[in-house]
N, C-alpha and C positions, 0 to 999 in steps of 0.2 A: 504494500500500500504506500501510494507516494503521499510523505507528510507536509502540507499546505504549512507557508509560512506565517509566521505571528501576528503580521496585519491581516493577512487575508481568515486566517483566526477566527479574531478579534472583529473582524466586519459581520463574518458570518454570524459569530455567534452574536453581535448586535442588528443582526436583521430580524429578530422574533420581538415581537412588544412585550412579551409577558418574561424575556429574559432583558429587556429594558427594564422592563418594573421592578424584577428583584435586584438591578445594580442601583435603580434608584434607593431602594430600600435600604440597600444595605450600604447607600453613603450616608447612612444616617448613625449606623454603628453594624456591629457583627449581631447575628442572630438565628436562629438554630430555625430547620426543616420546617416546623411547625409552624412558627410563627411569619416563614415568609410564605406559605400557603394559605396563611388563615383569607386574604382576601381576594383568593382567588377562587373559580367555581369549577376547578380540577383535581384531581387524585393529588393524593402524596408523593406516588409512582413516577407522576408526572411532572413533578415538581423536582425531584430527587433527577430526573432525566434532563429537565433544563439546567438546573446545576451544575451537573456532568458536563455536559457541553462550556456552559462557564469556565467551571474547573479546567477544563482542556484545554481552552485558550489562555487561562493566564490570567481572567477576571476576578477571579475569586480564589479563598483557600478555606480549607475546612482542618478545623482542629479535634483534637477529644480530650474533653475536659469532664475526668469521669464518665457518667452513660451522655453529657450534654456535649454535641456536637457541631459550636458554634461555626458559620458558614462569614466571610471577611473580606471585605471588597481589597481588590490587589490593584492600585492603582494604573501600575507602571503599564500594563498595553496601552492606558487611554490617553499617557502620556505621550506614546509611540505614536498612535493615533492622531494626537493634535498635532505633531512634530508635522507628521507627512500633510494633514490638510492645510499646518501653517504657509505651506507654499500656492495652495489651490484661493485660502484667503488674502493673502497679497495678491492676486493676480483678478482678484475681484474689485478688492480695494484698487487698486492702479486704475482698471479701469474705470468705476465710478467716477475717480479723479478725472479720467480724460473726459470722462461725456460731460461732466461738471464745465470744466475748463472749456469745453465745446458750446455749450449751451451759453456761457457764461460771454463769449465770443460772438453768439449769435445774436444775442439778445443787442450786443454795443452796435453790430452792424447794424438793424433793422430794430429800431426803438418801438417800442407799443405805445402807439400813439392812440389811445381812447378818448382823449379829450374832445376830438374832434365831431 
């Protein structure tokens, strides 16, 4: 099996909304199976399987603390993650700048003359 790199990961495993939900959750603090299920209207099973995927990317960690098996958001993919889109957001921003500076251009040449 060919293993997919860390961004590609990390994209995957943020293309599901209900594996969005538990990293929101759990930037909130760590917290066990139970509790990031409770508000959701799925199995444990199922909940335990979007983890998994988490856990595989790098999203999360799971500890054992006695039978409590707190689950822990791991920042660094989504640091990876902003790193590679910080280049896609300057290329946004720049151009806003130009159309700015375009508009801003168009407007000196041909005045809006309402008065009239």
């Amino acid at each position: 099996m060919i293993q997919a790199d860390p961004l590609s990961q990390t994209l995957s495993a943020l293309a599901d909304p209900t594996r969005r939900a538990l990293l929101a959750r759990l930037a909130q603090g760590e917290a066990s199976v139970n509790e990031l299920a409770e508000p959701f209207d799925i199995t444990l099973q199922a909940v335990s399987r979007h983890l998994k995927v988490l856990e595989g990317a790098g999203l999360i960690t799971r500890t054992r603390t006695a039978q409590w098996r707190p689950c822990k958001l791991a920042p660094e993919p989504l640091k990876a993650l902003d790193g590679w889109l910080e280049h896609y957001r300057r290329f946004w921003d720049d151009s806003f700048d130009r159309m700015a500076a375009y508009l801003a251009d168009l407007q000196k040449g041909h005045p809006d003359d309402r008065s009239n």
